[in-house]
N, C-alpha and C positions, 0 to 999 in steps of 0.2 A: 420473364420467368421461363425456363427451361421444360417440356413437356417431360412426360415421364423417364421416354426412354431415354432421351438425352442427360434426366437425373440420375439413372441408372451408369450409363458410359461415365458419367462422371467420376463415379463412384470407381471407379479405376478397380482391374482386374485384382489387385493386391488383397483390398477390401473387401470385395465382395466374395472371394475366396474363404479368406477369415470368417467372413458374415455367414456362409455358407457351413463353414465346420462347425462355428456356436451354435447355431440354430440345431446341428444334429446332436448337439449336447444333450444329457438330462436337464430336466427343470431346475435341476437342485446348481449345476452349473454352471448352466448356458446363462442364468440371470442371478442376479444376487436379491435373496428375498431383502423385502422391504420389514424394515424395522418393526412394522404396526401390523404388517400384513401376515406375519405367521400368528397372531394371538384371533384372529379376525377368522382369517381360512386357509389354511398350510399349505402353502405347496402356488400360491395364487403369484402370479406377476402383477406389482401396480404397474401406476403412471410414475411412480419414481421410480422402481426399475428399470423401465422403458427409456425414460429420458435422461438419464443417467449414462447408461448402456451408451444409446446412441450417441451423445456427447463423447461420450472415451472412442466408439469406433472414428469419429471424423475427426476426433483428435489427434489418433493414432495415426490415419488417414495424412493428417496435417504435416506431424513428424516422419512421414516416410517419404513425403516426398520434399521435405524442406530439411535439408538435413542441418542438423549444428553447426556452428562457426566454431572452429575448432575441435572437433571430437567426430571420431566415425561416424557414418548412419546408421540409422537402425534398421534392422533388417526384422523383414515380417516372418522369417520361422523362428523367431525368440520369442513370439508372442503366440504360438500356434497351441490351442489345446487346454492354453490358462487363462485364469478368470485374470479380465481386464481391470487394473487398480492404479487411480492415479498416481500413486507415492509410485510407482514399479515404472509408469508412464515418465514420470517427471526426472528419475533417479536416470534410467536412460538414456534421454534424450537432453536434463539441462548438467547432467552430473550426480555420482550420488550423494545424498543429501544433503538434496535442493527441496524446498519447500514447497507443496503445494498446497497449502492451506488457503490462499487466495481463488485457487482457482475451483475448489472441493465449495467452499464456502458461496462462488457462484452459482455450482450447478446447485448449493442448497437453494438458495431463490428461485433459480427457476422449477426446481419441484416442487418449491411449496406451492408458489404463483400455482403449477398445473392441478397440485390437492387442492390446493385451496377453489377452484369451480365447483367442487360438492360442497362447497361451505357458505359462501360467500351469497349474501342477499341478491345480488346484482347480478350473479350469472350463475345459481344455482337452481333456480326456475323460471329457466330460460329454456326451451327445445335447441335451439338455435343453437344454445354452443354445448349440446352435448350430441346431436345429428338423431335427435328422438322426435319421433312422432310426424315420420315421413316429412319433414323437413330438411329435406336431404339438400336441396339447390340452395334454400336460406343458410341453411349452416356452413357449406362449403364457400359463399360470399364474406359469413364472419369471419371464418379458418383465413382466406386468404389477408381480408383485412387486419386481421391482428400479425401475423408473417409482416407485413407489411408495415404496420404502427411499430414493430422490431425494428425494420429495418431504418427506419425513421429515426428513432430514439435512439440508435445507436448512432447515425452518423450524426446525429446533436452529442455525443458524449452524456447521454444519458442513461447509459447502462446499468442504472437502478430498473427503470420505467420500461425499459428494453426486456428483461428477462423477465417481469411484469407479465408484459405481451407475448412473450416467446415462450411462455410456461400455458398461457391461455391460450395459444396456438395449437400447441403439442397437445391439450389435454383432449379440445374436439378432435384431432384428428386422430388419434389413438381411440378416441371412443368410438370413433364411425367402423371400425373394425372387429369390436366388440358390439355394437347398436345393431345394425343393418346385418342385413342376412349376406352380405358381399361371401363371407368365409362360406356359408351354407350354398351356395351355388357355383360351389366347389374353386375358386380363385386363389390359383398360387401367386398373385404377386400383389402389390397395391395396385387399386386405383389409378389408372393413366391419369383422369382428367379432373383428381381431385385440389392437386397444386395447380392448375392449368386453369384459371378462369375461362380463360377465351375458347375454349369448349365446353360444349353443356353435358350435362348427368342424363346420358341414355338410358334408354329403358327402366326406367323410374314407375313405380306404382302408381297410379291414379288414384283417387278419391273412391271414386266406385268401386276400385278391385278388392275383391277379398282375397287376405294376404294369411289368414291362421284358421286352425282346425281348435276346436275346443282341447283343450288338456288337464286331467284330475290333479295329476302328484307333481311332484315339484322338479322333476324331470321332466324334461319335455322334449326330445330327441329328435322325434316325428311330427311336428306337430303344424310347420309352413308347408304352406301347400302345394302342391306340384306348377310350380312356373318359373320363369326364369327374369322377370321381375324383382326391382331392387325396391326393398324397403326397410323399414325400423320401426323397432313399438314403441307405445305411447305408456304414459308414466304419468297415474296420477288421474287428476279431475281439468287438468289445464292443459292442451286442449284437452277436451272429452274424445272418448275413442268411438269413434264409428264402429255400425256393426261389422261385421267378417274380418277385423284390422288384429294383428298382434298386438300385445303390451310385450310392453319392458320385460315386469318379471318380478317374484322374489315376495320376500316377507313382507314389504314397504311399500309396496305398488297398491293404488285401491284400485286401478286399471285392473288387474289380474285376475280378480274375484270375479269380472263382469264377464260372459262370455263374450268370443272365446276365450276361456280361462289358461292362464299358465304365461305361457312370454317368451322370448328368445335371446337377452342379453347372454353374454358368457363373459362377467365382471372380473367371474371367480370360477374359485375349483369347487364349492360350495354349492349344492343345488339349491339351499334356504335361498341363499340370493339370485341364482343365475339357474334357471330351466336350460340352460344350453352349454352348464357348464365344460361338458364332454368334448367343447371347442373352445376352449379359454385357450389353450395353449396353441393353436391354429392363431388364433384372431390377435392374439400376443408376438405370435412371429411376425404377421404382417402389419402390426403397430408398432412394431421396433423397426423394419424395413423402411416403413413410410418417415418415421421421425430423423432414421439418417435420411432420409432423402431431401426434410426439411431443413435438418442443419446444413446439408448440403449443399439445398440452394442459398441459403443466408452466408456461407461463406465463398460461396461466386458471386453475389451481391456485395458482400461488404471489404471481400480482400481477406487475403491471411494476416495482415498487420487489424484489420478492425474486426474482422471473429476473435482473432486473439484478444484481443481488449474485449469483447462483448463476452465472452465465457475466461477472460484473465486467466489465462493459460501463461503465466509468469511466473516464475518465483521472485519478482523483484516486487519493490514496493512502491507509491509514487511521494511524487516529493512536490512537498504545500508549504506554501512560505504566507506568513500575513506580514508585512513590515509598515510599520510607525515610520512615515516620511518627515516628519518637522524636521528643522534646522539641526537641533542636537543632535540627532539620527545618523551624522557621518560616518562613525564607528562601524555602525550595527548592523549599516545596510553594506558599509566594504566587508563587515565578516559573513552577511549573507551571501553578498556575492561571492567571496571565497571559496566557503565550501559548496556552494552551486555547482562554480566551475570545475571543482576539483570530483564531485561526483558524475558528474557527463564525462571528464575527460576518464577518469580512471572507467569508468564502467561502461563507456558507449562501445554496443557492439556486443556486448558480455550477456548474458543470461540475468545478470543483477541491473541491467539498465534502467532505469525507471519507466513506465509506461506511461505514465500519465501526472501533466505540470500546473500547478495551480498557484498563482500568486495576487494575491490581496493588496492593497495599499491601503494606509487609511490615515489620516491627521484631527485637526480640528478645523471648523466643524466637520469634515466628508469622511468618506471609505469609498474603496471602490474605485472603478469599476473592477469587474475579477477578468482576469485573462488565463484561458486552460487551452492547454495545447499537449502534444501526443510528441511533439517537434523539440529535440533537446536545443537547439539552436533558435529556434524562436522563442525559447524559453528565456535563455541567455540572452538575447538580444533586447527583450522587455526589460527582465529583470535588470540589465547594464545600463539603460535609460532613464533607471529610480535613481534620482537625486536627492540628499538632505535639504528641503529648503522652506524658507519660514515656517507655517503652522501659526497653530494659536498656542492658547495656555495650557499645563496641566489642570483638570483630567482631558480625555481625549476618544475616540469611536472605538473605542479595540475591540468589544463582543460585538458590535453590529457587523465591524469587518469578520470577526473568526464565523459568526454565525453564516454569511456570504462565501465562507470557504469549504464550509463544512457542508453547503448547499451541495456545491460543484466536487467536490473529494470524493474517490471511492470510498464505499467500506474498508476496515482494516487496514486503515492509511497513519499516517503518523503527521500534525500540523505543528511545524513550527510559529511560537510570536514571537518578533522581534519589536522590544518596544523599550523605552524608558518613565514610561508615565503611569496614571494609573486610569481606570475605566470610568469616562463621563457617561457610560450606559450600562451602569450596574444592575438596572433595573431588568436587562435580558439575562442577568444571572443564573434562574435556575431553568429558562427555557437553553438558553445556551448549553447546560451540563446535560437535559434527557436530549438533548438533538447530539452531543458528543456520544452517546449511551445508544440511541438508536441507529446509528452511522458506525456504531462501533470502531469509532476513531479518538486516538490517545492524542492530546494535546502540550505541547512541551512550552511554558514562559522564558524568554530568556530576558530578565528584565536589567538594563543599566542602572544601578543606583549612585552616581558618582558626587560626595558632596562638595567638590571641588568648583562645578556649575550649576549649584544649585541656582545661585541668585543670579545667574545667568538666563534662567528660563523662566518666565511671567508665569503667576499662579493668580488664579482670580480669586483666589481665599485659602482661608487656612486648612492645609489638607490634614486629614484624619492618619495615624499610625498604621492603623486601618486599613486603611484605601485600597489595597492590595488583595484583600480576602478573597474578593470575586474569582482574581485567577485562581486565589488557593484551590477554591470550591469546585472552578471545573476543572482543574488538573487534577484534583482526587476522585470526581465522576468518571473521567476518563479513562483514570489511570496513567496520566502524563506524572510531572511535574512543574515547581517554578525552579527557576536560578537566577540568584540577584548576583548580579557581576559589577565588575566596573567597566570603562573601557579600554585599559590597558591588557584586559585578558577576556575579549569580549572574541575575539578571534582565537584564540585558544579555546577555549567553553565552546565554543559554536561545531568544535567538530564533533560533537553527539549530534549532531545534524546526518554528517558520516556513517556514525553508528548505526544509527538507527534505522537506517533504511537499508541495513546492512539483517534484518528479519530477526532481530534481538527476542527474547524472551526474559519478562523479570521476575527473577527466584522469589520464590514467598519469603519472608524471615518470622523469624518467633522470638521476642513477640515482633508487629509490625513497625515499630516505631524506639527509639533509645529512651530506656528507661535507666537513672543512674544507677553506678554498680552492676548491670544485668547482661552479659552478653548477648547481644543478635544471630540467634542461630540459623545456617541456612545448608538445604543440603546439593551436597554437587552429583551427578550420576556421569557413567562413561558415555553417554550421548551428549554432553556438553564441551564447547568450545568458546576460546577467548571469551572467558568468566572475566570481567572488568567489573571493578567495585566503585561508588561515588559515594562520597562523602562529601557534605556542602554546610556550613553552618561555623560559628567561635569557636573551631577544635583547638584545644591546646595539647591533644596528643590520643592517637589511636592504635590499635595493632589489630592485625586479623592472623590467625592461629589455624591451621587445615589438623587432619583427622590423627596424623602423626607428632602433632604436639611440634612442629617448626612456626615459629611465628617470626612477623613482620611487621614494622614500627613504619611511623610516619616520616620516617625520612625522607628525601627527595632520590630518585636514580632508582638502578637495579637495585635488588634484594633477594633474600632466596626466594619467596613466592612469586615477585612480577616488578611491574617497575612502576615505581609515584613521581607521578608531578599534581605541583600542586602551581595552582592558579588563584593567588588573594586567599578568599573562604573555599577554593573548590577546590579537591583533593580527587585524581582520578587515578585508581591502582590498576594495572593490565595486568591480570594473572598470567601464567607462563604454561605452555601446554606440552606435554596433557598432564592434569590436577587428578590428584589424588581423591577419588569416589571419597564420600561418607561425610560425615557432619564438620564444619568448618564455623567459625568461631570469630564475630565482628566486637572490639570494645572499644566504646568512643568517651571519651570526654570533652565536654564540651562547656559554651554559657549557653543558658536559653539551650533549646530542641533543636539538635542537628537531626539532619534528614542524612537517610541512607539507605543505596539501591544498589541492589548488584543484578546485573543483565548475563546476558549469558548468550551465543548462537545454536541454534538447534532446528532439526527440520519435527523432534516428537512434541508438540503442542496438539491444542484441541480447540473445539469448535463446540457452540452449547448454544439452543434453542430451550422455547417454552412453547407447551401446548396445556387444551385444557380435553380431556377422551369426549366425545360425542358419539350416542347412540342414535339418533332421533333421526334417522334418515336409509336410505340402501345400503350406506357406504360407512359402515362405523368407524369415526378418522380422529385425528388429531387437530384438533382447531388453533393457528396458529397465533402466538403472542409475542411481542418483544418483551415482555416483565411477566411476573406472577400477579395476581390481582387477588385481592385479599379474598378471601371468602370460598374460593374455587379451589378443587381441586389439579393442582396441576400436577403436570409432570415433566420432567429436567429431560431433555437428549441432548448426550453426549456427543462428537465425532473425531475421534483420537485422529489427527495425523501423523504419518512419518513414521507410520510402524516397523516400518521395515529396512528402516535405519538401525540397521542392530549394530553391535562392537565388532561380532562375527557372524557371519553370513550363515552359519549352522546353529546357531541358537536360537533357541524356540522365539514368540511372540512375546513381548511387553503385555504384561495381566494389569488390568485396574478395578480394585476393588471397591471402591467407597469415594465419595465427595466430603469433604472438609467443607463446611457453610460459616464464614465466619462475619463479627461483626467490623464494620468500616468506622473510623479509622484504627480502634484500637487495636482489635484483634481477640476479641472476648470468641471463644467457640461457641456457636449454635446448637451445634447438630452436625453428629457424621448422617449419612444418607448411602444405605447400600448401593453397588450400580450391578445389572444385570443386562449382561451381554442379548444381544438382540440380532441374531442370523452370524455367518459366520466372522472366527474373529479375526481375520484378515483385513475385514471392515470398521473394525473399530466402533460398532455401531451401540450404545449404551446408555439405559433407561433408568431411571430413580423419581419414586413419589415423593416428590417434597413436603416437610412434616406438615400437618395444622400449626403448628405453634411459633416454625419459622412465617409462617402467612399472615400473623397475627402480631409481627413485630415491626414497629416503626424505625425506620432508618436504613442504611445502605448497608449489603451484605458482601464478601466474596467468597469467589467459587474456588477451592484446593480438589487438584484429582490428586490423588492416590494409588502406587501400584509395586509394580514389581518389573525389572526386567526379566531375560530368558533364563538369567544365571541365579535370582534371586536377590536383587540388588536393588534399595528402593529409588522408588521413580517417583517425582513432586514435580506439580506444572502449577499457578497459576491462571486462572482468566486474568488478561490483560484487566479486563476495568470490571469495576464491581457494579452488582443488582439493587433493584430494590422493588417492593413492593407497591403495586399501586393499590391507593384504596378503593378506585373505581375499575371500570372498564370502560374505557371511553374511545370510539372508533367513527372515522369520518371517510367518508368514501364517494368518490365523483361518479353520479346517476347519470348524468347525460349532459352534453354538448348540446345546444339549439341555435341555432339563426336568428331567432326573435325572441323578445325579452317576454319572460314569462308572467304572466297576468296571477297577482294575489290578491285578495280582500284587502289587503293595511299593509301598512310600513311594522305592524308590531304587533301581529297574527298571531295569538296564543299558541303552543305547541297544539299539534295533531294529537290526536289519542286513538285512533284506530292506527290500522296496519301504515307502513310509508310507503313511496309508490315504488312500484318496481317500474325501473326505466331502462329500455336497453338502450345500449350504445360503446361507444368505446370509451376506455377506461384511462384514464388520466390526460389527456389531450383535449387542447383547447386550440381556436383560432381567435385572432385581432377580429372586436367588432361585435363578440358574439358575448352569452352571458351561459355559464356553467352553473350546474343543481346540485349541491355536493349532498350528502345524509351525516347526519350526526346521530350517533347512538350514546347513553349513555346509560350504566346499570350499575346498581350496586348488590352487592351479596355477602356483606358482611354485619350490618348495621346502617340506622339511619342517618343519611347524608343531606343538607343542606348547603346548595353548593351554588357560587355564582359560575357562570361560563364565559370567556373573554375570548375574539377570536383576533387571528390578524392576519397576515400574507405579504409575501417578499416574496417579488416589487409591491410596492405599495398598492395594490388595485382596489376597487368600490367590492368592498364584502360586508352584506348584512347577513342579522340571522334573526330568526324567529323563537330563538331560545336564548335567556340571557340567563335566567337563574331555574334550578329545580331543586325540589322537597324529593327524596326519594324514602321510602321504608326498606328494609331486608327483604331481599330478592324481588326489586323494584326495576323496571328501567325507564325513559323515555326518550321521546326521539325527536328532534327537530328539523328544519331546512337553512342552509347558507345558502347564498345566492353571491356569485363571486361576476364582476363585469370584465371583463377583459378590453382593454381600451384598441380604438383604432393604431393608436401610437407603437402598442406591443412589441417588441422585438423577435422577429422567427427564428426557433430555436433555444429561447430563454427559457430555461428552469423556474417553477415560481411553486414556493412551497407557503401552505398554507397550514395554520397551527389554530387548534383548540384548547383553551387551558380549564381544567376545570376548579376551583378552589374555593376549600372549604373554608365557610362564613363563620363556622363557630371554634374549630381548632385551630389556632394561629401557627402551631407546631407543626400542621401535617403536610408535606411539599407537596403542592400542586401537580397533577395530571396533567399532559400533554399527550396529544392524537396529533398527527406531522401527516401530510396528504403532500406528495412530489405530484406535478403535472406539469406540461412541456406545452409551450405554445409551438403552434406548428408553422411550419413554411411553406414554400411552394413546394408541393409533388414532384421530384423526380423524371426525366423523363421514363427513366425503366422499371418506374413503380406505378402499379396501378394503384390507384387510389381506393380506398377502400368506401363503398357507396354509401354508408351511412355516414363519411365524415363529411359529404357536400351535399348530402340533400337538407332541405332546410324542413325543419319542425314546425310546425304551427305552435300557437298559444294553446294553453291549457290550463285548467283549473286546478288543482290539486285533488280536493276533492274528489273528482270524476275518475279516479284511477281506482282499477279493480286488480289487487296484487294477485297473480296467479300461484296456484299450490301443489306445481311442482316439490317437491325435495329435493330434488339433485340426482345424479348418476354419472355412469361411467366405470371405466376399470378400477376398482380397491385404490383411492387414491393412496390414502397416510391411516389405514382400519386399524384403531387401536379397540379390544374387544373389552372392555373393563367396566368395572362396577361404578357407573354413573349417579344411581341418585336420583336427586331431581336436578343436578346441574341441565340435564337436557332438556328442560322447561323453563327454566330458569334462563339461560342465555336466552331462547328463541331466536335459536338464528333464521329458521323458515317464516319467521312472521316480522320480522321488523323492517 
């Protein structure tokens, strides 16, 4: 690692120039308030502003000195003076409108990973990773080691577990500048020797030293006493505060009340919480300094080709193949390979080149192994080695293979199947759809039905009409599709393989699906390009009709609208540009239920999270969720991309008013849900309470935004794949790594009923050899649950649990332990995800709950990484029992402060005690 000043020269004069004019900005525009944080304390910078910020300067950083292939460079006074925005970054530098929704959608992970430390059981009272309570040397040990488990997980291509780590990096080391009185003893830069292990933290407070003056009011200005001594207050009963020491601070602290009274944090601009508020904005400048300096060193560690992959700084998308190898597979695997080659060749080099390659195989009985590479030519090289040959019989591994790909895929990916059979592991069905749901990855079937070979191919029994349903199930989870082909146009059909990684969006229709006699209506806006229609199913005649009343029949060729070809049952129309805005008009007829999609290219989509508001701590935030959970109140955030893709460059901002919630598949309405803009609307940053009564509904739902362009023209997006509600809350989370196997009373230990332990350690990493402690929480708050719990993990590894079935009542939770072995044989490097299903024993109707836990077995160190010392020191045996959970609350700068009317949800979850 690089000492400070050397991260500083890094930082190239360009930058730090830039860095130097924001900073003399006002508050209002040197940072972009955070969405939660103006309801909480106005005016306040979090940890996602911070990390956010610093992300776009060394991005900017990135683009100035790596200029495009093919297109001018960008020059640093076109950014001087204005608020930094990715869509503005991306339009720049890959073209204008070019999508960043991949890369916006990164830095959301790694801010949540950084709020989520005030949240989270496992490192929310902890000292250690918030730099509280004179714990300065220990914490700047974790800070390095998680930098470091970053850099790790990125060069496995595990850039889920990466921003993980690099969000819990960011979030100590932003707090140590807010915690510690470094700002109060007047320091204009960061810290030299806080990224620098190999130097020690000088002049550090002792145990002995009294470090505060008592303070009445909640101001507290004056109140460190005259030395030149580095310290931080204590928070809380854990540890206890020595006499003469500072506290934290704030409403939250029971430290505070104890003399000397009052504290020194500066979280906020709010003195309720921060005595020091008067330096929020000091302590804020040199926590956004320090954060570029950390992305800074992670991309002189990992290269501009793997930062860029670690914070996806692409507009391209990657490209996942599973392919069904048996003997009749020659077709499917020459049209895989086709359109492979034809997207490296057309795109290598381009701004759209794929960044990342994932191909599956799988037959009877295997799948696998998965091969992922960053390498379009080793991609190619694999994928050209897949031969059709023997197999067994229909059915055959298809979900255990997608499940295997869906491990290894970015988010926001698009997986093709190439198969002709139907699934011998149907039974992963609905774990397969929430791991599609949670990956937020669309899944596309492209299945050979040819009866010409039927009796060509061995079936061990008589197959079901049926059989197929599985893929329906998670292609409508996903928001993919199936398509049954033959193979005479199984190379034609395959180039939606093309499309689609071409960053497609699919238009809503009304209703969703052909009902006879009833047009499909769909709307087009002047931010849409190559509108392509599909039609797949017994048509025996359609026409699509635009706002001007010109229509077009199913012919084959040109037309006025676009041109058709048709392929057997698949009909693909390429509309003609540019389309005429306003409502357009699909009528099919058909036998049986034709399916019909029309996609569309655009850089204006959006981005949508779930939280539930939490008071119960310093830091009023949003607790983060992949689904709503019955019972809770949640609340919807929005994140508009691509705003500023306008028609003309002088036209106001795209307005969105309200969410569409509708029912899956049919399309019945729910519930509109107003949305309310949240800081400025440059950000696209946008909130909405979701009703009780959508909370209270069984089945899948989806999300329509609503709005308006600059001119008044309306605007319809879309979520890629639909919600649903969980009836629990069920969350598993990895306590600690040890060296020796941990010592329990029985193989089948009742659940604990007191607190569960709090264990530090690092967070999703394992080694070969050793045994991981995971937590399983489970709670209900809707009604009473009796529920059994099923667990598993891919690779196969030895995982018990001490919880197999639980009774819950309304506003019930409890909690158990996994114990997962990791074998000497391990692979370094392997991804192994571990899954909890919870289901219920008395509704046969209600789809089971799924908690997904990713962790990385590790390899050898690096030589130019230090090792982080709690991953090789070995742990002793332990009891359970014997653990005394400490009652910290958490802290830090405002991570995600949502200020709202809570309830008793904030008793009800217990996140500080479970």
């Amino acid at each position: 690692m690089l000492p400070t000043d050397e991260l500083l020269s890094h930082l190239g004069p360009s930058l730090l120039l830039l860095l130097q004019l924001q900073l003399l900005l006002p508050p209002a525009s040197a940072f972009f308030p955070n969405i939660w944080s103006l309801l909480a304390a106005p005016g306040s910078i979090t940890h996602q502003d911070l990390t956010e910020e610093a992300a776009l300067n060394v991005t900017l950083q990135l683009f100035l000195e790596q200029p495009p292939p093919g297109r001018p460079p960008l020059r640093l006074e076109d950014f001087l003076g204005r608020t930094l925005l990715a869509d503005n970054l991306f339009a720049a530098y890959f073209g204008p409108g070019s999508p960043s929704r991949r890369f916006r959608a990164a830095l959301g992970e790694v801010s949540r990973a950084n709020a989520a430390q005030d949240f989270l059981p496992t490192s929310r009272n902890d000292p250690d990773l918030h730099f509280d309570a004179e714990r300065l040397g220990q914490g700047r040990t974790r800070l390095v080691g998680a930098l470091g488990e970053t850099v790790v997980a990125a060069r496995a291509l595990d850039h889920t577990l990466a921003r993980q780590r690099l969000g819990a990096a960011l979030h100590a080391l932003q707090d140590f500048y807010s915690h510690s009185n470094w700002v109060e003893l007047g320091k204009q830069q960061p810290h030299p020797h806080l990224l620098w292990p190999r130097q020690g933290l000088r002049n550090v407070a002792q145990v002995g030293d009294p470090t505060c003056s008592d303070c009445e009011g909640l101001s507290c200005p004056g109140n460190l006493l005259g030395f030149t001594l580095l310290t931080s207050g204590y928070f809380g009963t854990h540890p206890s505060k020595p006499p003469g020491k500072c506290s934290h601070g704030g409403h939250f602290d029971q430290s505070s009340s104890q003399p000397p009274r009052g504290g020194i944090n500066k979280d906020s601009t709010s003195p309720g919480f921060s005595p020091h508020h008067m330096l929020h904005l000091q302590a804020a400048n040199l926590a956004l300094l320090a954060s570029i300096q950390a992305f800074s060193l992670l991309r002189s560690r990992l290269g501009d080709r793997g930062f860029s992959r670690l914070l996806d700084i692409t507009p391209a998308s990657s490209l996942s193949f599973v392919l069904d190898t048996t003997g009749s597979m020659g077709e499917e695997i020459n049209a895989a390979k086709i359109q492979a080659r034809h997207i490296v060749e057309q795109r290598r080099g381009g701004p759209m080149e794929p960044t990342h390659y994932v191909l599956v195989p799988f037959h009877d009985p295997g799948f696998g192994p998965v091969f992922t590479t960053s390498d379009p030519d080793s991609f190619w090289q694999q994928l050209n080695e897949i031969h059709a040959l023997g197999g067994g019989d229909e059915p055959e591994m298809c979900l255990s293979a997608l499940e295997l790909a869906l491990l290894h895929t970015p988010p926001l990916s698009d997986i093709f199947v190439f198969t002709d059979a139907s699934p011998k592991d149907a039974f992963l069905t609905n774990r397969v759809e929430s791991l599609t749901q949670e990956r937020r990855c669309r899944v596309t079937f492209l299945v050979t039905e040819d009866p010409s070979r039927v009796q060509g191919r061995p079936r061990r029994e008589v197959l079901s009409p049926l059989r197929f349903e599985p893929y329906e199930a998670v292609a409508l989870a996903s928001g993919g599709e199936v398509i049954f082909t033959k193979d005479q146009y199984i190379r034609d059909v395959a180039a939606i393989v093309g499309d689609s990684v071409a960053n497609l969006v699919t238009l809503p229709l009304e209703p969703p699906v052909v009902v006879p006699e009833r047009p499909l209506v769909f709307s087009v806006d002047g931010l849409l390009q190559k509108v392509t229609v599909r039609i797949h199913g017994e048509v025996s005649s359609f026409w699509i009709r635009n706002p001007a009343g010109v229509s077009q029949g199913q012919e084959e060729g040109e037309g006025p609208l676009g041109h058709t070809r048709r392929f057997g049952q698949f009909w693909m129309v390429s509309m003609n540009d540019p389309l005429q805005t306003g409502t357009w008009e699909i009528q099919v007829t058909a036998k049986g239920t034709p399916r019909v999609r029309v996609q569309a290219q655009t850089s204006l989509d959006f981005l949508f999270h779930f939280g539930i508001p939490m008071e119960d701590g310093p830091h009023p935030g949003l607790y983060p969720l992949t689904q709503p959970v019955a019972g809770l109140q949640t609340q919807l955030l929005v994140e508009v991309t691509g705003l500023g893709s306008r028609r003309n460059p002088g036209d106001p901002l795209p307005h969105f008013s309200h969410i569409v919630l509708r029912g899956v598949p049919h399309g019945a309405e729910l519930g509109r849900v107003p949305l309310e803009p949240m800081g400025p609307r440059e950000r696209g940053l946008l909130a909405a309470s979701l009703p009780p009564t959508l909370l209270s509904t069984a089945g899948p739902f989806s999300l329509e935004l609503i709005g308006q362009d600059g001119v008044g023209q309306g605007l319809h997006r879309a979520a890629p794949q639909p919600c649903a509600v969980a009836p629990v809350l069920l969350e598993v989370r990895c306590q600690r790594k040890v060296r020796l196997r941990l010592e329990r009373t029985g193989p089948a230990a009742p659940p604990l009923t007191g607190p569960p332990p709090q264990l530090s350690g690092p967070s999703g990493f394992l080694a070969p050899g050793t045994e991981a402690l995971l937590s399983l929480r489970i709670a209900s708050f809707s009604g009473p649950q009796d529920l059994d719990l099923r667990t598993s993990v891919n690779p196969s590894f030895a995982l018990t649990s001490n919880l197999s079935r639980v009774r819950l009542e309304q506003n019930e939770s409890a909690w158990g332990c996994l114990w997962l072995k990791v074998p000497d044989t391990a692979a370094s490097d392997s991804v192994v995800m571990v899954t909890v299903t919870a289901i219920d024993r008395e509704a046969s109707t209600v789809s089971p709950t799924h908690a997904f836990l990713r962790l990385l077995v590790l390899g050898a160190a690096p030589q130019d990484q230090l090792p982080d010392p709690v991953l090789t020191t070995t742990s002793p045996a332990f009891h359970l029992s014997t653990l005394v959970t400490p009652g910290r609350a958490g802290g830090g700068l405002v991570g995600n402060p949502w200020w709202g009317t809570v309830g008793a949800v904030q008793l009800l979850l217990g996140l500080a005690s479970w």
